[in-house]
PDB file of the backbone (N, CA, C, O) and the ligand in Angstrom, with CONECT records:
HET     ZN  A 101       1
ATOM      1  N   UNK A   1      -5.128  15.565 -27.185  1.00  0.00           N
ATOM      2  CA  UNK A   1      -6.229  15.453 -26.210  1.00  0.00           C
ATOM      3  C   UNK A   1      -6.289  16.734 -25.369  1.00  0.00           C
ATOM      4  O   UNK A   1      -5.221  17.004 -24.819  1.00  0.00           O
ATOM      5  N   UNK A   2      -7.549  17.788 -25.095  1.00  0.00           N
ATOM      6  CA  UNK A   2      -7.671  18.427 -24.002  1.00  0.00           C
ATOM      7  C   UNK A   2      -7.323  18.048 -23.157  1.00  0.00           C
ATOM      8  O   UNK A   2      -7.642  16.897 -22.857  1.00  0.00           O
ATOM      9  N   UNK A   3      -6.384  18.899 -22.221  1.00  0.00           N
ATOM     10  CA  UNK A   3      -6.021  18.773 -20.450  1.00  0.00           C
ATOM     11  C   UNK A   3      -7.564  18.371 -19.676  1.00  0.00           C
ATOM     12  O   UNK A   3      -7.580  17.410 -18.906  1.00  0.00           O
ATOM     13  N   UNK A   4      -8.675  19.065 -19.900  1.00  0.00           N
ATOM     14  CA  UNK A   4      -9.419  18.806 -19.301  1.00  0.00           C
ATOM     15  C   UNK A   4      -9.877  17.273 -19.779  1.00  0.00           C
ATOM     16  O   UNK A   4     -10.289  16.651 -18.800  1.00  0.00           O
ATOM     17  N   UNK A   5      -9.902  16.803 -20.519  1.00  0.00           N
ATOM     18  CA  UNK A   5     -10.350  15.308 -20.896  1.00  0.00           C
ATOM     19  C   UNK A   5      -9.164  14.657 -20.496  1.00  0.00           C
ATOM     20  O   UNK A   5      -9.524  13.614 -19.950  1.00  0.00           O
ATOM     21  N   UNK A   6      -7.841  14.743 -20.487  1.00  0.00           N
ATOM     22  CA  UNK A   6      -7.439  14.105 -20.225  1.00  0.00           C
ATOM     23  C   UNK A   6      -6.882  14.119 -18.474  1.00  0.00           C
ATOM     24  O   UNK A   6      -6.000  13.393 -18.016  1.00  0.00           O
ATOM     25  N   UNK A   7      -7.512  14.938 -17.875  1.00  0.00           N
ATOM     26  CA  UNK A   7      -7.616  15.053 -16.404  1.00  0.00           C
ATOM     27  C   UNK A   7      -8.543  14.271 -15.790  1.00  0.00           C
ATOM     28  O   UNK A   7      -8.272  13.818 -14.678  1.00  0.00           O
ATOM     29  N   UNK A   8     -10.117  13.901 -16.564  1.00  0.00           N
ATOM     30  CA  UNK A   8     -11.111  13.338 -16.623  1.00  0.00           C
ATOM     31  C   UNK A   8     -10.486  11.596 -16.570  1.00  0.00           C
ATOM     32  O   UNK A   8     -10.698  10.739 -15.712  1.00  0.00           O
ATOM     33  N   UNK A   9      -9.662  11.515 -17.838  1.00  0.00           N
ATOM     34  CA  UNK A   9      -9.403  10.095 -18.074  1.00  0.00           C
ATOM     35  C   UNK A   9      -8.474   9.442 -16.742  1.00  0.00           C
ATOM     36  O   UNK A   9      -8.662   8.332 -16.243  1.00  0.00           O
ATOM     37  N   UNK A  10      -7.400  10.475 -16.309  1.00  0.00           N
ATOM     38  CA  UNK A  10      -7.293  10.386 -15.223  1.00  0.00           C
ATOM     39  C   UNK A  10      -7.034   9.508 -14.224  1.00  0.00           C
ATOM     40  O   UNK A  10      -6.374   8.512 -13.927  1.00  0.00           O
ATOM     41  N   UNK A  11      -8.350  10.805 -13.570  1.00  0.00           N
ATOM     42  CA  UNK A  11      -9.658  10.312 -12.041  1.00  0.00           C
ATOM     43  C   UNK A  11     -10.011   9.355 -12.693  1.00  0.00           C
ATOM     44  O   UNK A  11      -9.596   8.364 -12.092  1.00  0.00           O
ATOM     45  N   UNK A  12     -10.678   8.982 -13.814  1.00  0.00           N
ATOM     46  CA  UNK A  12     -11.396   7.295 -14.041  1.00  0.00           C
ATOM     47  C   UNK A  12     -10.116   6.511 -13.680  1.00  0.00           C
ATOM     48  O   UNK A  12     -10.371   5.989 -12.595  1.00  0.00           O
ATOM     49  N   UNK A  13      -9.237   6.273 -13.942  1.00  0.00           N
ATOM     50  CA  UNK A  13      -7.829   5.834 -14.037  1.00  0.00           C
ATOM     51  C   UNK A  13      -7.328   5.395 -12.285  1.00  0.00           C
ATOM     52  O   UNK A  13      -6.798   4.401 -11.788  1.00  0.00           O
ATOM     53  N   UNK A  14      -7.832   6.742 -11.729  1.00  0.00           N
ATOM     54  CA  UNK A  14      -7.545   6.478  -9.763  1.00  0.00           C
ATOM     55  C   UNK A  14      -8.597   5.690  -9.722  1.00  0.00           C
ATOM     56  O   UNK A  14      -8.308   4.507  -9.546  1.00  0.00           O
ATOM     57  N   UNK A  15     -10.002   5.992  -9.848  1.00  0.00           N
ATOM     58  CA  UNK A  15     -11.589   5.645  -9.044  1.00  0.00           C
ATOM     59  C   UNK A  15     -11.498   4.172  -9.036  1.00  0.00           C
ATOM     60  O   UNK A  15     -11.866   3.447  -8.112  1.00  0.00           O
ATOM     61  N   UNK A  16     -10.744   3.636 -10.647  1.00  0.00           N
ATOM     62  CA  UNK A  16     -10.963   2.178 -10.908  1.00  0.00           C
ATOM     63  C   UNK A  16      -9.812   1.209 -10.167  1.00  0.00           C
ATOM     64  O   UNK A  16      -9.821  -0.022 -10.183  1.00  0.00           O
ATOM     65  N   UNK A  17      -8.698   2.169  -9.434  1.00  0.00           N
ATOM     66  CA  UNK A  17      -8.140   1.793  -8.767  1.00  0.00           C
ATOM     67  C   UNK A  17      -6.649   0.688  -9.833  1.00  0.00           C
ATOM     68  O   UNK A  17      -5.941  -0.275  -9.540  1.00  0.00           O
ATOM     69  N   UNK A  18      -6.879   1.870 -11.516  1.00  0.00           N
ATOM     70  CA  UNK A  18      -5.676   1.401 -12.278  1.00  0.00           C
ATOM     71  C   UNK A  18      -4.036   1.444 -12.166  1.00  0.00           C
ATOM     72  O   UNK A  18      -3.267   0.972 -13.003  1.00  0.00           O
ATOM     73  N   UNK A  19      -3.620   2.203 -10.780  1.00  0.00           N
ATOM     74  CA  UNK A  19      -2.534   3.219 -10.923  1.00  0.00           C
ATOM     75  C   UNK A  19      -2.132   2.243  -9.329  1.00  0.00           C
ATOM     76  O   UNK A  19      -2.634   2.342  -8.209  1.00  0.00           O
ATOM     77  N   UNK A  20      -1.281   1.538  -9.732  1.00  0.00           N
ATOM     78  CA  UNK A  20      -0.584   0.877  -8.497  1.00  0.00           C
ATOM     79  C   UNK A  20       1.062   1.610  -8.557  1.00  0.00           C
ATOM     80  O   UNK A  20       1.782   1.882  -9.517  1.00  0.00           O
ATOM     81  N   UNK A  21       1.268   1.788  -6.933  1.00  0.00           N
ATOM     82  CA  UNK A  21       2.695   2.267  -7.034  1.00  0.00           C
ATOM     83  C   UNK A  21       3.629   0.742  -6.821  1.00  0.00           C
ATOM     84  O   UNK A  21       3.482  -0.298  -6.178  1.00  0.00           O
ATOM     85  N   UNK A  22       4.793   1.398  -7.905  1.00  0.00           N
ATOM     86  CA  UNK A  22       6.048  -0.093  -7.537  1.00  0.00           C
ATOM     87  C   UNK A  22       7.061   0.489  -6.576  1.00  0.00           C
ATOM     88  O   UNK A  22       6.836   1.328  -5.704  1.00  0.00           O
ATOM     89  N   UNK A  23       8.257  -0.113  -6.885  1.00  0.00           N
ATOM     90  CA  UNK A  23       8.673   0.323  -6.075  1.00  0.00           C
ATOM     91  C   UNK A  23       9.741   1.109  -6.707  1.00  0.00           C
ATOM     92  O   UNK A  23       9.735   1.023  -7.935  1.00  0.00           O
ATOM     93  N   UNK A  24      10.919   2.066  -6.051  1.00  0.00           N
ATOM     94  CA  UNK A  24      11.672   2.502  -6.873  1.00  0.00           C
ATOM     95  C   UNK A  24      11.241   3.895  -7.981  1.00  0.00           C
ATOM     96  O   UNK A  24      11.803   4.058  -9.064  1.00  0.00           O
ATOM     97  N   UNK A  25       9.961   4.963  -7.350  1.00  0.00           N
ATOM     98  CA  UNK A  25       9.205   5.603  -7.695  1.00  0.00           C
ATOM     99  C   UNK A  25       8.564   5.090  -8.786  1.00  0.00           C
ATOM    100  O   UNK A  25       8.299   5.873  -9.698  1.00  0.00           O
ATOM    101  N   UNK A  26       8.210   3.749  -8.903  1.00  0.00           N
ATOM    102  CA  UNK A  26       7.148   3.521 -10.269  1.00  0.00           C
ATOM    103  C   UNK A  26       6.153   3.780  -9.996  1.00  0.00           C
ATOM    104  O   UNK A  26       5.814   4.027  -8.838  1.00  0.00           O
ATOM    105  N   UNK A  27       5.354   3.798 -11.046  1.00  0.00           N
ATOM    106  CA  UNK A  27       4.124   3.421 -11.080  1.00  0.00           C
ATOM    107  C   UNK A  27       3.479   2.307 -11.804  1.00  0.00           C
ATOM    108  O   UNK A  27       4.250   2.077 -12.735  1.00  0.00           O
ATOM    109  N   UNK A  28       2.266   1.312 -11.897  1.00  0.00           N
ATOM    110  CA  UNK A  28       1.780   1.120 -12.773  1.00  0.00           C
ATOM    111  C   UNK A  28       0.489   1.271 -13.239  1.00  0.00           C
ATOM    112  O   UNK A  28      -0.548   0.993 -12.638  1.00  0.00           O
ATOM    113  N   UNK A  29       0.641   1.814 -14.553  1.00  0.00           N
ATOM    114  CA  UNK A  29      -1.302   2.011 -14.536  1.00  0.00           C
ATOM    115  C   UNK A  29      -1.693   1.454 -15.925  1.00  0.00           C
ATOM    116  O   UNK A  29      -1.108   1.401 -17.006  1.00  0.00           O
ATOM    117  N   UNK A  30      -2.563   1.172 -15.607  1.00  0.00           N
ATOM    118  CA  UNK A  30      -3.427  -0.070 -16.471  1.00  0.00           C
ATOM    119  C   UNK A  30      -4.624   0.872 -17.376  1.00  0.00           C
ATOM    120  O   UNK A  30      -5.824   1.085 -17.200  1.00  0.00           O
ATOM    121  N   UNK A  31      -3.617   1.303 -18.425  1.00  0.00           N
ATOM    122  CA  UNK A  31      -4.760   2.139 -19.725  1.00  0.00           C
ATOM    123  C   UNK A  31      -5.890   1.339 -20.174  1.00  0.00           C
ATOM    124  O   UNK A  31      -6.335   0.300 -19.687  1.00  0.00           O
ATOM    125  N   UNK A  32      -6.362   2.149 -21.411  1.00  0.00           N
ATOM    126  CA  UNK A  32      -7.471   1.418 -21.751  1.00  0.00           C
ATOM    127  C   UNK A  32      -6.954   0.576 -23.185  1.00  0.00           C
ATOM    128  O   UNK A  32      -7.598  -0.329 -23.715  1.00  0.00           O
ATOM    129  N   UNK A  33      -5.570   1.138 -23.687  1.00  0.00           N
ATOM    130  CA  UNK A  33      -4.857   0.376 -24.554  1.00  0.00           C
ATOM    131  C   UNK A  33      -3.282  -0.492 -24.068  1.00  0.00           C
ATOM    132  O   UNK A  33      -2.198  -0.762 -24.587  1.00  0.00           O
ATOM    133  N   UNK A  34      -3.898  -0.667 -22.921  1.00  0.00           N
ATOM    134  CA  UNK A  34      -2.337  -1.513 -22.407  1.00  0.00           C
ATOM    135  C   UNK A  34      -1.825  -1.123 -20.985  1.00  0.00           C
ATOM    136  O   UNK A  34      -2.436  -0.246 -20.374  1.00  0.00           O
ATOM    137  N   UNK A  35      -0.895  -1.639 -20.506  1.00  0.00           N
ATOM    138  CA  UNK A  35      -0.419  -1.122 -19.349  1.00  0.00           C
ATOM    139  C   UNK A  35       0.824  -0.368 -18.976  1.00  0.00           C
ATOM    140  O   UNK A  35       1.585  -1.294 -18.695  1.00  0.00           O
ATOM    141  N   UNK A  36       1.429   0.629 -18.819  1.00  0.00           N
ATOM    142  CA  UNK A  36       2.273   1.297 -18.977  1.00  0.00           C
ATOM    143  C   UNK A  36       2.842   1.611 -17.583  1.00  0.00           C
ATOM    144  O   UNK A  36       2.131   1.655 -16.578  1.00  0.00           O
ATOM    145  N   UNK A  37       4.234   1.834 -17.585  1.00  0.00           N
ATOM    146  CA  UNK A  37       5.034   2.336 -16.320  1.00  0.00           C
ATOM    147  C   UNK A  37       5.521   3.435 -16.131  1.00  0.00           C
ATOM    148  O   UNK A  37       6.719   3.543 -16.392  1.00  0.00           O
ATOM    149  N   UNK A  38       4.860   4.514 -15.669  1.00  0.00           N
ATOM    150  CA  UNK A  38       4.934   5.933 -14.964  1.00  0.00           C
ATOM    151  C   UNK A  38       6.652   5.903 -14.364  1.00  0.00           C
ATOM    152  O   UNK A  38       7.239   4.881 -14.009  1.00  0.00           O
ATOM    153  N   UNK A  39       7.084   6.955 -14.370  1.00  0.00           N
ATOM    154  CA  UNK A  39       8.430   6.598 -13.560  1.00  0.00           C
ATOM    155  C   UNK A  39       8.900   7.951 -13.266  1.00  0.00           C
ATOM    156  O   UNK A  39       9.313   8.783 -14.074  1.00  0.00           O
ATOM    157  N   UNK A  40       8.756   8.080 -11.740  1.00  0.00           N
ATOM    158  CA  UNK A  40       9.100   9.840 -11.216  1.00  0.00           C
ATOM    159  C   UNK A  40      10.559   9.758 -10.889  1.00  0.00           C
ATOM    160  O   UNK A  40      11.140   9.170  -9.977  1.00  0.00           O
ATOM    161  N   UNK A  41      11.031  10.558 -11.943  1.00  0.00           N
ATOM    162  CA  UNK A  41      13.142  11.003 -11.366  1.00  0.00           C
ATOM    163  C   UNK A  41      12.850  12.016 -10.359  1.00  0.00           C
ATOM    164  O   UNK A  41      12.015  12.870 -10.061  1.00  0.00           O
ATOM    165  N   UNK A  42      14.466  11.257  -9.809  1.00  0.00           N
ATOM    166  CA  UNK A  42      14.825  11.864  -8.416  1.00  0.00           C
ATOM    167  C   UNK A  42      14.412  13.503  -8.648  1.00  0.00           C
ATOM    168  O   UNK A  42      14.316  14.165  -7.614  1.00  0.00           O
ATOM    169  N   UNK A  43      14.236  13.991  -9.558  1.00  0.00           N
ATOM    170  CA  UNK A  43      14.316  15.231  -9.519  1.00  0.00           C
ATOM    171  C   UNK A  43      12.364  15.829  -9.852  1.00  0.00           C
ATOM    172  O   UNK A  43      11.955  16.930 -10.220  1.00  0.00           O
ATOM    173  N   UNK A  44      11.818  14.928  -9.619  1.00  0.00           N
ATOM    174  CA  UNK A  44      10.154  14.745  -9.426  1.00  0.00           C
ATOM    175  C   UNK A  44       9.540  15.171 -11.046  1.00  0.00           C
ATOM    176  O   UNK A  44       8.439  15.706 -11.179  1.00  0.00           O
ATOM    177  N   UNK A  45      10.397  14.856 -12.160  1.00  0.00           N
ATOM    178  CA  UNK A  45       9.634  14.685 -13.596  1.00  0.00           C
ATOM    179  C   UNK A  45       9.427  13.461 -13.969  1.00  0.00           C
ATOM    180  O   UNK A  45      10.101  12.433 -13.909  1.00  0.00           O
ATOM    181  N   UNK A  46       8.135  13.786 -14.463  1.00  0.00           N
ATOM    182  CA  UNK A  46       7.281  12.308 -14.735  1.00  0.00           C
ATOM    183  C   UNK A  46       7.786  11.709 -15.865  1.00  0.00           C
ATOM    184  O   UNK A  46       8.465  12.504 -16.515  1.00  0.00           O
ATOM    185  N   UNK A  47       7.720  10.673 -16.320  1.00  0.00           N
ATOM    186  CA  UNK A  47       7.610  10.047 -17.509  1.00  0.00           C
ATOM    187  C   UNK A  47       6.896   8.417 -18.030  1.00  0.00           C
ATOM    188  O   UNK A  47       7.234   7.387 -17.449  1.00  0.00           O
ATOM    189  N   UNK A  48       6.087   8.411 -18.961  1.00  0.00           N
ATOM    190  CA  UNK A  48       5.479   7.151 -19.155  1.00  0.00           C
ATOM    191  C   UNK A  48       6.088   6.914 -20.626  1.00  0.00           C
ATOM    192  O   UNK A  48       6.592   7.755 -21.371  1.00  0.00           O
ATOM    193  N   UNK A  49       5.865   5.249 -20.879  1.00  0.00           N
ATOM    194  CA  UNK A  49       6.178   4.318 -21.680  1.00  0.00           C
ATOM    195  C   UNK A  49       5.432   4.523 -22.662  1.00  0.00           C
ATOM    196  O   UNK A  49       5.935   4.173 -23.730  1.00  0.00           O
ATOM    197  N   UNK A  50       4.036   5.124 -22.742  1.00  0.00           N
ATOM    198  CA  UNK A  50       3.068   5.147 -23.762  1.00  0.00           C
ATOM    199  C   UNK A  50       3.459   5.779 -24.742  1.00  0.00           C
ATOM    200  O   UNK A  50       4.318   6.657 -24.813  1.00  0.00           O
ATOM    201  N   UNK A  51       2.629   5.192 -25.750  1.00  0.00           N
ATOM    202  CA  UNK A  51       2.960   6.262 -27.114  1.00  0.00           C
ATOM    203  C   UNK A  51       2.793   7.685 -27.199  1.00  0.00           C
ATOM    204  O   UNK A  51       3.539   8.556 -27.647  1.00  0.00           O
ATOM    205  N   UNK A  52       1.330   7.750 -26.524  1.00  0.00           N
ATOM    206  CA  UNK A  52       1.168   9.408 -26.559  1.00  0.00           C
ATOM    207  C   UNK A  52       2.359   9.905 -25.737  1.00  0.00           C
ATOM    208  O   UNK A  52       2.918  10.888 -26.222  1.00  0.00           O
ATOM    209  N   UNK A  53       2.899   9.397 -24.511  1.00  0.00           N
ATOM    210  CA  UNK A  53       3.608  10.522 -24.303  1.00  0.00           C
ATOM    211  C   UNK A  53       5.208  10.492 -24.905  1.00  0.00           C
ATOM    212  O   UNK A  53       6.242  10.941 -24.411  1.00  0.00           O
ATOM    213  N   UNK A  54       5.019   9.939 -25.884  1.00  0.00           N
ATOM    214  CA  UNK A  54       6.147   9.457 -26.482  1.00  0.00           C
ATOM    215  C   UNK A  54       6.366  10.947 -27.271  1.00  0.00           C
ATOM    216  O   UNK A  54       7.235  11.806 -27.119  1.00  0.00           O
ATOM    217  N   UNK A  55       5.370  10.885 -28.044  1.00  0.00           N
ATOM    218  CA  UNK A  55       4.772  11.889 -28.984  1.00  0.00           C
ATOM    219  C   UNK A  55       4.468  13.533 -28.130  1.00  0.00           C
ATOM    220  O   UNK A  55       5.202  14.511 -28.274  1.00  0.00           O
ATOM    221  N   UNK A  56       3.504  13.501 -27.454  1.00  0.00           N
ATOM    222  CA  UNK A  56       2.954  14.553 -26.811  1.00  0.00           C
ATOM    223  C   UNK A  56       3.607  15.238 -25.483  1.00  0.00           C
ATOM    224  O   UNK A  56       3.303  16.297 -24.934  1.00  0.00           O
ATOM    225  N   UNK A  57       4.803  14.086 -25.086  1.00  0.00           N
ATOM    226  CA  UNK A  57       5.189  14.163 -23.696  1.00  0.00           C
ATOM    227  C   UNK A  57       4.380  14.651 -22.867  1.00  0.00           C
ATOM    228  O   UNK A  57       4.684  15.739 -22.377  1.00  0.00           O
ATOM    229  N   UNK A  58       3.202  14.049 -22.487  1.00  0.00           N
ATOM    230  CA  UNK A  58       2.113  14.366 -21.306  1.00  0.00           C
ATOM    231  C   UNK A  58       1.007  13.269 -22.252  1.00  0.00           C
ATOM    232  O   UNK A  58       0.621  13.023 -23.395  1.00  0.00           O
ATOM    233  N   UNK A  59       0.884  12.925 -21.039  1.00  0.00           N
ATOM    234  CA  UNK A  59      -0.775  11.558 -21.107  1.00  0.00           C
ATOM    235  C   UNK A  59      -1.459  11.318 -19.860  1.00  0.00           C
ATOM    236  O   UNK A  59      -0.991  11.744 -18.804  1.00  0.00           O
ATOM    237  N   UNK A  60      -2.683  10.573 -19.917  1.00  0.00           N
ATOM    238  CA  UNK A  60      -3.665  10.730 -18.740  1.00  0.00           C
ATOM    239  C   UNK A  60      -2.379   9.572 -17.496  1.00  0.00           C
ATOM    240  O   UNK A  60      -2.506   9.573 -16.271  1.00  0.00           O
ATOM    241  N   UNK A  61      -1.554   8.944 -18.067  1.00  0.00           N
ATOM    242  CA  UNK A  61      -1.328   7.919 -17.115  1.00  0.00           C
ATOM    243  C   UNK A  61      -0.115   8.979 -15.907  1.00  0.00           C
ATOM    244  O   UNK A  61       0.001   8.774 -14.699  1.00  0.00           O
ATOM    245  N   UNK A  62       0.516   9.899 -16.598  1.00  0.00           N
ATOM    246  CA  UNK A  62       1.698  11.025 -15.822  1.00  0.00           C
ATOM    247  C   UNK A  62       0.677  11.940 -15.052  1.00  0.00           C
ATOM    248  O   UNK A  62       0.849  12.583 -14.016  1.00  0.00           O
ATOM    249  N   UNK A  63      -0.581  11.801 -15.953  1.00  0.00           N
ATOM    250  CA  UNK A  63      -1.850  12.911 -14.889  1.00  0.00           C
ATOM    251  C   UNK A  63      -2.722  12.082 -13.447  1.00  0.00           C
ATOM    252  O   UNK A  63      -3.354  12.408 -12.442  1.00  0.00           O
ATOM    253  N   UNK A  64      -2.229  10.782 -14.188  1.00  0.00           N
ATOM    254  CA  UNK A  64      -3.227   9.701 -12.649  1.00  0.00           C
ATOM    255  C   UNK A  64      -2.250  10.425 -11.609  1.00  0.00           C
ATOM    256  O   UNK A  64      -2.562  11.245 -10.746  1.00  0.00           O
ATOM    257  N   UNK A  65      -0.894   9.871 -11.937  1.00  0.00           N
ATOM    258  CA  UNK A  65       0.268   9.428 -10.946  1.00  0.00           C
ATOM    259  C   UNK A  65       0.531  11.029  -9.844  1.00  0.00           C
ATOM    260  O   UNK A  65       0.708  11.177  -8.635  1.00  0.00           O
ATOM    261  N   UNK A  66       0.426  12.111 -11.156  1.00  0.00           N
ATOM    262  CA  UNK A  66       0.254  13.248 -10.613  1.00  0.00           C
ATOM    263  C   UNK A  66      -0.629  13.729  -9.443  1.00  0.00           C
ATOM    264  O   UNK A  66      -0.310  14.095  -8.311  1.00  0.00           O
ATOM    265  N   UNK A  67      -2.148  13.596 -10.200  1.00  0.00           N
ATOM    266  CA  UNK A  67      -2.820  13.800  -8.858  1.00  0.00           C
ATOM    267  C   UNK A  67      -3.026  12.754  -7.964  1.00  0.00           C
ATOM    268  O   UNK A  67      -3.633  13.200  -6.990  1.00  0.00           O
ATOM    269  N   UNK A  68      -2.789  11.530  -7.848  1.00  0.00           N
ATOM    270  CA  UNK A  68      -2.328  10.980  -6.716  1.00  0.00           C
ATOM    271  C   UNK A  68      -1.482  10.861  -5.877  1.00  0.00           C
ATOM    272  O   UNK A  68      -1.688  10.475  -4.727  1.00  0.00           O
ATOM    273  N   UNK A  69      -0.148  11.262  -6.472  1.00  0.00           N
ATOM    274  CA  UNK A  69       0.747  12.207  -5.391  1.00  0.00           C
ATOM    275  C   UNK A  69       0.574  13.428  -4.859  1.00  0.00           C
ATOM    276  O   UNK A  69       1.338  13.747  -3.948  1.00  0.00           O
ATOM    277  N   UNK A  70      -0.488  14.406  -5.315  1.00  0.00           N
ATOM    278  CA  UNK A  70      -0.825  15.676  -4.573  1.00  0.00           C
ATOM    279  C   UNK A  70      -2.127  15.092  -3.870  1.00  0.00           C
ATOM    280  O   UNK A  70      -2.814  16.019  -3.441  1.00  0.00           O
ATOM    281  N   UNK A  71      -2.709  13.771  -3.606  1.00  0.00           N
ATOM    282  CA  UNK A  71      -3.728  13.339  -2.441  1.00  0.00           C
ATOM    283  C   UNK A  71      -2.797  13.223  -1.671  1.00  0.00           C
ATOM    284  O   UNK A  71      -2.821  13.965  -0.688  1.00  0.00           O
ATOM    285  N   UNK A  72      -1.593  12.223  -1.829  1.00  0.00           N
ATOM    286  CA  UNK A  72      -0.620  11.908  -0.806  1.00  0.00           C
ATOM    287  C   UNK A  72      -0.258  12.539   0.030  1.00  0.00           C
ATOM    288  O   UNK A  72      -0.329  12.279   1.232  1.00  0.00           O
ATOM    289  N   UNK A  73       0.311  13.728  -0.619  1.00  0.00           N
ATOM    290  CA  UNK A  73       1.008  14.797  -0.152  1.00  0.00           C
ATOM    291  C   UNK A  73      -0.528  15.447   1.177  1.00  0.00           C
ATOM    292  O   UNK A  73      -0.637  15.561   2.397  1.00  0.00           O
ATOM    293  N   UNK A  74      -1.154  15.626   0.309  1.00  0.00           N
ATOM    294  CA  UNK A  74      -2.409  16.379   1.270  1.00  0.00           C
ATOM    295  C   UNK A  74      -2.985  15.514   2.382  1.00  0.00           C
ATOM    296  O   UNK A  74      -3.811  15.916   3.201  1.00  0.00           O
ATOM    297  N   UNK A  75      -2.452  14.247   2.333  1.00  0.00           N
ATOM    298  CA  UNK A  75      -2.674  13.282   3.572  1.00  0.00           C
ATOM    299  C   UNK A  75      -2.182  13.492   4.518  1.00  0.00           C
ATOM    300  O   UNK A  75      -2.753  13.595   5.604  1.00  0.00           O
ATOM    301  N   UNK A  76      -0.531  13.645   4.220  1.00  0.00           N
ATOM    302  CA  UNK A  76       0.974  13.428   5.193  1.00  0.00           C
ATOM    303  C   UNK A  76       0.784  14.730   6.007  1.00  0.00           C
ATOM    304  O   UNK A  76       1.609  15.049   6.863  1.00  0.00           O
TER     305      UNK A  76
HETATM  306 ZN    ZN A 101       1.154   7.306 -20.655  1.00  0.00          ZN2+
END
């Protein structure tokens, strides 16, 4: 997948309000093929459950979690 499409898939991903934080740096976000758990190590690298990033190591659900921690950050 293009970075840019999959930056796109994303923002749809925040807007729809798919990407809930757990606790324990999770995440969860609710794809369009299932629901998967984002999970930031202490040392701030992402990782999801999905296949693509099984394969690709990078998917839109490590890109939600991403730029919603750099809104965060730009809040605080
Ligand atoms: Zn994923």
């Amino acid at each position: 997948m293009p970075l840019s499409k999959m930056v796109d898939k994303a923002d749809k991903l925040l807007r729809q309000k798919r990407v809930m934080p757990l606790d324990g740096g999770r995440y969860n976000v609710i794809g369009d093929h299932g629901t998967y758990i984002v999970q930031v190590s202490p040392t701030g690298s992402l990782s999801c459950n999905c296949p693509g990033f099984q394969s690709k190591r990078r998917c839109s659900h490590v890109a939600a979690v991403l730029i919603l921690r750099e809104i965060k950050k730009g809040k605080g």
